[in-house]
C-alpha positions as CSV (number, residue, x, y, z in Angstrom):
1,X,108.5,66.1,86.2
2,X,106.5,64.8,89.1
3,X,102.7,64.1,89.1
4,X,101.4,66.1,92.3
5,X,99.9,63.3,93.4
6,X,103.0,61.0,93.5
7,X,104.4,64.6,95.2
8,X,102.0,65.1,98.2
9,X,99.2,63.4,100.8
10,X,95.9,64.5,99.3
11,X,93.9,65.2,102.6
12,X,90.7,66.1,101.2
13,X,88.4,64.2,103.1
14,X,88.9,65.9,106.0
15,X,87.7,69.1,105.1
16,X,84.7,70.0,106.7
17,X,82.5,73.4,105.7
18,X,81.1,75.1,108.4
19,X,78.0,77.7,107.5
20,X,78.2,80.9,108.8
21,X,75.3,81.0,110.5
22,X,77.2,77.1,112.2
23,X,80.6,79.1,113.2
24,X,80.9,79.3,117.0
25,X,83.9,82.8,117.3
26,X,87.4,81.3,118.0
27,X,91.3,81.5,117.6
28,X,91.5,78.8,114.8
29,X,91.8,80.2,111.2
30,X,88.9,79.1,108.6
31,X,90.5,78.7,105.4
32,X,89.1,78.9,102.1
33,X,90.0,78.7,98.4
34,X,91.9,81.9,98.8
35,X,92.9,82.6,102.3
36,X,91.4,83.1,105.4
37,X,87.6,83.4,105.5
38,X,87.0,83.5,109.5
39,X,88.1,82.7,112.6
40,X,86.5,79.6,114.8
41,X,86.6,77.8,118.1
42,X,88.0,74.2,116.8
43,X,90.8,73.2,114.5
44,X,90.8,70.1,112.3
45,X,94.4,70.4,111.1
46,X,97.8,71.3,112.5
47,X,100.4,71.0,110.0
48,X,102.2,72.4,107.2
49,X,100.4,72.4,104.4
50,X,99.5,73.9,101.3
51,X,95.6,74.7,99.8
52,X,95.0,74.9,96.5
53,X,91.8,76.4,95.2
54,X,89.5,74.0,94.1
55,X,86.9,76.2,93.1
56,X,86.3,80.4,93.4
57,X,90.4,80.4,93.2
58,X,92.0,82.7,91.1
59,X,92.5,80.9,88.0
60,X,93.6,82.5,85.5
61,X,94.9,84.9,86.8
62,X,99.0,86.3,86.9
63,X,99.2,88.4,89.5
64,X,96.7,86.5,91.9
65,X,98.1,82.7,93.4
66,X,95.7,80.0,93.7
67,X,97.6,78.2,96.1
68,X,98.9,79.4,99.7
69,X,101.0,77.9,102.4
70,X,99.5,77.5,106.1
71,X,101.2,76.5,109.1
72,X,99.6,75.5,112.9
73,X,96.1,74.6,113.9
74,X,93.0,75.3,111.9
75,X,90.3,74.3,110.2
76,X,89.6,74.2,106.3
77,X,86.6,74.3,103.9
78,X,85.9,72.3,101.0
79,X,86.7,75.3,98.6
80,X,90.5,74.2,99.0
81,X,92.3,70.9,98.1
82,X,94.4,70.4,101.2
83,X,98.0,68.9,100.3
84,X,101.1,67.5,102.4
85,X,104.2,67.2,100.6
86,X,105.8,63.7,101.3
87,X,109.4,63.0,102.4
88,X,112.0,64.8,99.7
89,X,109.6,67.4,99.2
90,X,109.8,70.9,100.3
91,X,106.9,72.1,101.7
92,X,107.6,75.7,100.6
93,X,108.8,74.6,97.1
94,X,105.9,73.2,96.4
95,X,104.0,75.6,97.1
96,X,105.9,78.0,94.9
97,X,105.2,75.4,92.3
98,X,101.7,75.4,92.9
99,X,101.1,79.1,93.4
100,X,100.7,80.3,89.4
101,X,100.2,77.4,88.3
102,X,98.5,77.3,84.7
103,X,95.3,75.8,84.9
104,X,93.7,76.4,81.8
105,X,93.3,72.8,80.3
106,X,92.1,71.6,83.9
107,X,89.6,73.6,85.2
108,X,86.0,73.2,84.3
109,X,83.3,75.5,84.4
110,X,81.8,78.3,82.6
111,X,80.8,81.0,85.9
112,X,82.7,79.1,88.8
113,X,85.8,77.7,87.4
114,X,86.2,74.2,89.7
115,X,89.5,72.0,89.5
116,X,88.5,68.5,90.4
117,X,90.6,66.5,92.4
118,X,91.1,64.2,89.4
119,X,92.1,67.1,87.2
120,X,94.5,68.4,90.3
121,X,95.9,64.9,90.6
122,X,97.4,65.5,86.4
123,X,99.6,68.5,87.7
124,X,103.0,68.0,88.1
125,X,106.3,70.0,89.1
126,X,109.6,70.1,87.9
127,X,111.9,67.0,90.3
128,X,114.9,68.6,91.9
129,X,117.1,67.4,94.7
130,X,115.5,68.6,98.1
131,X,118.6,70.9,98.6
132,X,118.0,72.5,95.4
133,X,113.8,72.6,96.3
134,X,115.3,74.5,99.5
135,X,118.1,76.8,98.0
136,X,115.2,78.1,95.3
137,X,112.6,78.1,98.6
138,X,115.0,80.5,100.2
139,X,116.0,83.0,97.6
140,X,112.0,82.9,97.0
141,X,111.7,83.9,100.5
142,X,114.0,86.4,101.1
143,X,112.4,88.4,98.0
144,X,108.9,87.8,99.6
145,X,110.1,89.4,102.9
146,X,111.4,91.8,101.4
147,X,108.2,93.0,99.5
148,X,106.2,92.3,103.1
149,X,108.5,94.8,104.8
150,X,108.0,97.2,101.6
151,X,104.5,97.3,102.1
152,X,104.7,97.7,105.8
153,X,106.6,100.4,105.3
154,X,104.2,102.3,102.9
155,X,101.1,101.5,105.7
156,X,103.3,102.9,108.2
157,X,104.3,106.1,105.9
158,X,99.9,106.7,105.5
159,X,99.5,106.2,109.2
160,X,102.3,108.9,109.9
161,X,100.4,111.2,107.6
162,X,96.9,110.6,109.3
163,X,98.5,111.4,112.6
164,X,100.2,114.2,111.7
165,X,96.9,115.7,110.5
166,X,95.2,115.1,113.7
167,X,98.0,116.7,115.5
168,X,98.2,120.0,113.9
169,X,94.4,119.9,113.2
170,X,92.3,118.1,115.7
171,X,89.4,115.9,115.2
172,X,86.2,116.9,114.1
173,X,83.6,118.0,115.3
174,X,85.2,118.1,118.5
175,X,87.7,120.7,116.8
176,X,89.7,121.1,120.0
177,X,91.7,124.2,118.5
178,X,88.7,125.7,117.9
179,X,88.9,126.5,113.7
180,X,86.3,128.2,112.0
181,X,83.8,125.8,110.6
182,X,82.0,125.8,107.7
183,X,80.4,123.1,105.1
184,X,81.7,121.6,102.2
185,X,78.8,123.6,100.0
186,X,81.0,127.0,101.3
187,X,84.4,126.0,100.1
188,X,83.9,124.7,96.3
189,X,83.1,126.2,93.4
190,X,81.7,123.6,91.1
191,X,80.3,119.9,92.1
192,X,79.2,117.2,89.2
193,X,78.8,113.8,89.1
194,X,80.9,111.3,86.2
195,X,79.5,110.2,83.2
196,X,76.9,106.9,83.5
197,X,78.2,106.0,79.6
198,X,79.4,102.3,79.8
199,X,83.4,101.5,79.2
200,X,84.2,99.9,75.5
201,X,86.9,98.1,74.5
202,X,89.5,100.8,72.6
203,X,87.5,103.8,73.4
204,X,88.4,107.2,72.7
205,X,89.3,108.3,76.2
206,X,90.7,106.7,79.8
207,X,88.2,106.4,82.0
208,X,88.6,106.8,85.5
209,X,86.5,104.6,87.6
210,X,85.8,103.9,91.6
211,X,88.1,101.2,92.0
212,X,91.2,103.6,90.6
213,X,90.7,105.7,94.3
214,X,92.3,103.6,97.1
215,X,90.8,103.4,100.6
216,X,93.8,105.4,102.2
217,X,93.2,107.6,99.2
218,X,95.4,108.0,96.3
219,X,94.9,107.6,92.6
220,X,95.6,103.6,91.4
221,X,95.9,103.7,87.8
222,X,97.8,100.7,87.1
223,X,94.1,99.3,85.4
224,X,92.6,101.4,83.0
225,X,89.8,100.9,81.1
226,X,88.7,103.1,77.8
227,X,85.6,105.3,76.8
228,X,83.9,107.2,74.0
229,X,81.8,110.5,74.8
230,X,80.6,113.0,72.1
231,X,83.0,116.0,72.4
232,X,80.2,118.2,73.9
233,X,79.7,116.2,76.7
234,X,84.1,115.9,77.8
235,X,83.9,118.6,80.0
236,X,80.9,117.9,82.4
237,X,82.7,114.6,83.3
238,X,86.7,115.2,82.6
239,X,89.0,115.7,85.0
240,X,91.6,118.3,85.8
241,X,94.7,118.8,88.1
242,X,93.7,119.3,91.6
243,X,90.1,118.2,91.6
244,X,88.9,116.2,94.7
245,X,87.3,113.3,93.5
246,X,84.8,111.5,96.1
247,X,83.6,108.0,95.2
248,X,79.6,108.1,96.2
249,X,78.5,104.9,95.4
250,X,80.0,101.3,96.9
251,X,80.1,99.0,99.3
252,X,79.3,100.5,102.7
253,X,82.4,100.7,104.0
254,X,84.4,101.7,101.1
255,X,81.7,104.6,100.0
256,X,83.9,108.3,100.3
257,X,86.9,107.1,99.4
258,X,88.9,110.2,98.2
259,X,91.9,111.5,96.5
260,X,93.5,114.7,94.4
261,X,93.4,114.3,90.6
262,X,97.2,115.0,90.6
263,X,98.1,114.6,87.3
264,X,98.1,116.7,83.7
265,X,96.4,114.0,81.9
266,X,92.3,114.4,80.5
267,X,90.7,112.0,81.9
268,X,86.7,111.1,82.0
269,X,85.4,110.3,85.2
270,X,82.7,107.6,86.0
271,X,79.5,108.5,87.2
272,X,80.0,107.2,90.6
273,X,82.2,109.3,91.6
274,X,81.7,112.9,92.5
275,X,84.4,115.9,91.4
276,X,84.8,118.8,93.8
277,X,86.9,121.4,92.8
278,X,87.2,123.9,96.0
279,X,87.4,127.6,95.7
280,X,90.7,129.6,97.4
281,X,89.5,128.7,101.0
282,X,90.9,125.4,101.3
283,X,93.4,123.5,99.4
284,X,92.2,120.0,97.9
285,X,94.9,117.7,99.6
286,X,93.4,119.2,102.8
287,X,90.0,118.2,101.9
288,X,90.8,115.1,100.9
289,X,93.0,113.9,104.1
290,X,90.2,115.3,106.4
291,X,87.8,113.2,104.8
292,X,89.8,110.6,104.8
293,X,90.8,110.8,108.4
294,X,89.6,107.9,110.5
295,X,87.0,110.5,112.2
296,X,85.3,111.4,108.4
297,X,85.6,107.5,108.0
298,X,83.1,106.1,110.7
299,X,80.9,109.9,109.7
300,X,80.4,108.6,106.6
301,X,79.7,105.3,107.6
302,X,76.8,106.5,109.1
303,X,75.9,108.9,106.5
304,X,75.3,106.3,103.8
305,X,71.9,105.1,102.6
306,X,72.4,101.1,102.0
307,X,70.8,100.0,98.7
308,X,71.0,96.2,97.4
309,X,74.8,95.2,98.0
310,X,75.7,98.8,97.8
311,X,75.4,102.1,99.6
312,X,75.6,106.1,98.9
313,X,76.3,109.6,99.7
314,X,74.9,111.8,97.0
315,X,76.5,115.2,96.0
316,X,73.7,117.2,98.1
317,X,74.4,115.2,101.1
318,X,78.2,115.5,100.4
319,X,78.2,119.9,100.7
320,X,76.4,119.2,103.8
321,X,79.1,117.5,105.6
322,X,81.0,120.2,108.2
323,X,84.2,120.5,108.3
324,X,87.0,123.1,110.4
325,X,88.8,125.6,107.8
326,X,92.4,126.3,109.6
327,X,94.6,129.0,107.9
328,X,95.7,128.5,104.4
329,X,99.2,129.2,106.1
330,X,99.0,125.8,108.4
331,X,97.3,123.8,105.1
332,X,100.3,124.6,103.2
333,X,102.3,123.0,105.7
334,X,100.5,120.2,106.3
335,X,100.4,119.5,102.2
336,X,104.1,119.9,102.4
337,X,104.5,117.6,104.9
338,X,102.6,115.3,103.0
339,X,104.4,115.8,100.0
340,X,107.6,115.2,101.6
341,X,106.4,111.6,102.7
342,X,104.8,110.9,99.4
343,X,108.4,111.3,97.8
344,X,109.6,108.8,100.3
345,X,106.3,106.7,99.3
346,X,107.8,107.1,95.5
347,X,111.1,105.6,97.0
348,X,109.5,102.8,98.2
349,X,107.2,102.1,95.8
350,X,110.4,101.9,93.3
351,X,112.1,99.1,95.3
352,X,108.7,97.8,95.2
353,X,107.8,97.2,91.7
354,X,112.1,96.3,91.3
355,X,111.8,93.1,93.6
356,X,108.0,92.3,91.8
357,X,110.2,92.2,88.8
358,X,112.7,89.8,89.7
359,X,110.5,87.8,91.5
360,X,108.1,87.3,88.6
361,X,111.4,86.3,86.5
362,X,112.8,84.1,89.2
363,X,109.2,82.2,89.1
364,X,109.0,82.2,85.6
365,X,113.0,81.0,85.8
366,X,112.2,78.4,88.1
367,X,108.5,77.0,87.5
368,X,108.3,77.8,83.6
């Protein structure tokens, strides 16, 4: 094993923080403790280097790095220790070293965790040859391209979607095929907002909360958290198949994200997000995608009433919203067409979670 500081240049000192309210707009990336924060008009580096979190990283944390590799001209803040790995050392093996990193016995602090640069200087990494560093680099590499293009792939599959809706329906309210229109409040049959109980460890029930709806809309369950209700109370706030759910409260632009409750399994649903279940006029998938449509997007933005850090649509204001109602005929199609492409989504998603898998073994493998 190598101490990191016998590994790399420690370049700390010339970091410089720049205030917002100091940043004059550029081309240069501003780099903090994870990733880029802004853009300026200066750089104070151009290298290849590697920053580690110093303090607001991710420690802790398995899925989340604390350490990142950048390449060019930019500038860097003092939330990042800012490292050069000498001759022998390969730049992107040491950042794979670096990246989940256990940093438990080093980092001090009880609300923001902070690793001193004399704690960062006890780290060390395992000593190989610098063809070995760059053989284990590569294979490392390949699988994180691989998982890049993945995700490409899946952004590309929700952008086909969103056009095709605005193809065979239009935008609204410009409704350029001229639909009949109607509100929200005319097409559902029951509207009630989630439970305010708080989440407890081992509860009763799954609980389904605001951050298990993604912004392009689709249920995220891979983070559950548990609740207990009295029994009289499960089905005000419990979810069923095909219920449009409609997150009310959040940050401004992430308030009315939406997505179909697609599965068979109760769950209770927290009080900041709204269920919708629709009467035979319209199909849910269809609600949701037009409210999720870029158009509904910058609506909505508009729509909400900012609070302190937050923002929100209530369920009054949410029937009032207007909307086109094309032929159940052309919905089914459209929800088809969706479905077809969330099978390919599956597909994807598959590989996916296969090449997380190996990486996390080939880390583990290699950096253990």
């Amino acid at each position: 094993m190598a101490r990191l500081e016998d590994v790399c240049e420690i370049l700390d000192s010339r970091r410089i923080p720049i205030t917002a309210s100091d940043r004059i707009a550029g081309p240069y990336p501003y780099y903090g403790a994870n990733g880029i924060q802004d853009y300026v008009a200066d750089y104070i580096f151009d290298d290849e280097l590697i920053l580690l979190a110093e303090d607001g990283g991710n420690f802790g944390s398995k899925d989340k790095p604390i350490a990142y590799r950048i390449s060019g001209k930019c500038w860097v803040n003092n939330h990042a220790h800012v490292l050069k790995p000498k001759a022998g050392y390969d730049v992107d093996y040491v950042c794979y070293s670096l990246m989940y990193y256990d940093v438990s016995g080093l980092v001090n602090g009880a609300t923001r965790q902070k690793l001193t640069q004399a704690d960062m200087r006890k780290m060390t990494i395992s000593e190989r040859t610098l063809g070995e560093q760059q053989h284990i680099a590569s294979i490392l590499g390949k699988i994180d391209n691989l998982l890049s293009l993945r995700k490409q792939q899946l952004a590309k599959l929700d952008e086909l979607v969103k056009v095709r809706f605005v193809e065979m329906f239009g935008e609204y309210p410009s409704n350029q095929m001229g639909w009949t229109t109607c509100t929200i409040r005319d097409i559902v049959e029951d509207v009630r907002y989630g439970t305010s109980r708080p989440a407890v460890e081992g509860g009763a029930y799954p609980y389904l909360r605001m951050n298990n709806i993604t912004y392009s809309g689709e249920l995220d369950l891979s983070e559950i958290k548990r609740i207990d209700i009295p029994e009289n109370e499960l089905p005000k706030c419990t979810v069923r198949h095909g219920d449009v759910l409609f997150n009310r409260t959040n940050s401004k632009e992430l308030v009315g994200k939406t997505c179909v409750y697609d599965r068979d399994d109760m769950m209770v649903l927290a009080g900041f997000i709204i269920r919708v279940r629709v009467n035979k006029r319209i199909l849910p998938e269809f609600l949701s995608s037009f409210l999720n449509a870029d158009f509904s997007k910058q609506m909505l933005l508009g729509m909400c009433k900012a609070a302190i850090g937050q923002a929100n649509i209530n369920a009054q204001e949410l029937q009032n919203i207007e909307l086109y109602l094309p032929p159940i005929t052309l919905q089914w199609e459209f929800v088809d067409f969706k479905s077809e492409i969330g099978r390919q989504k599956l597909t994807i998603q598959q590989s996916l979670d296969k090449l997380g898998v190996l990486r996390k073994s080939l880390m583990q493998k290699y950096f253990r």
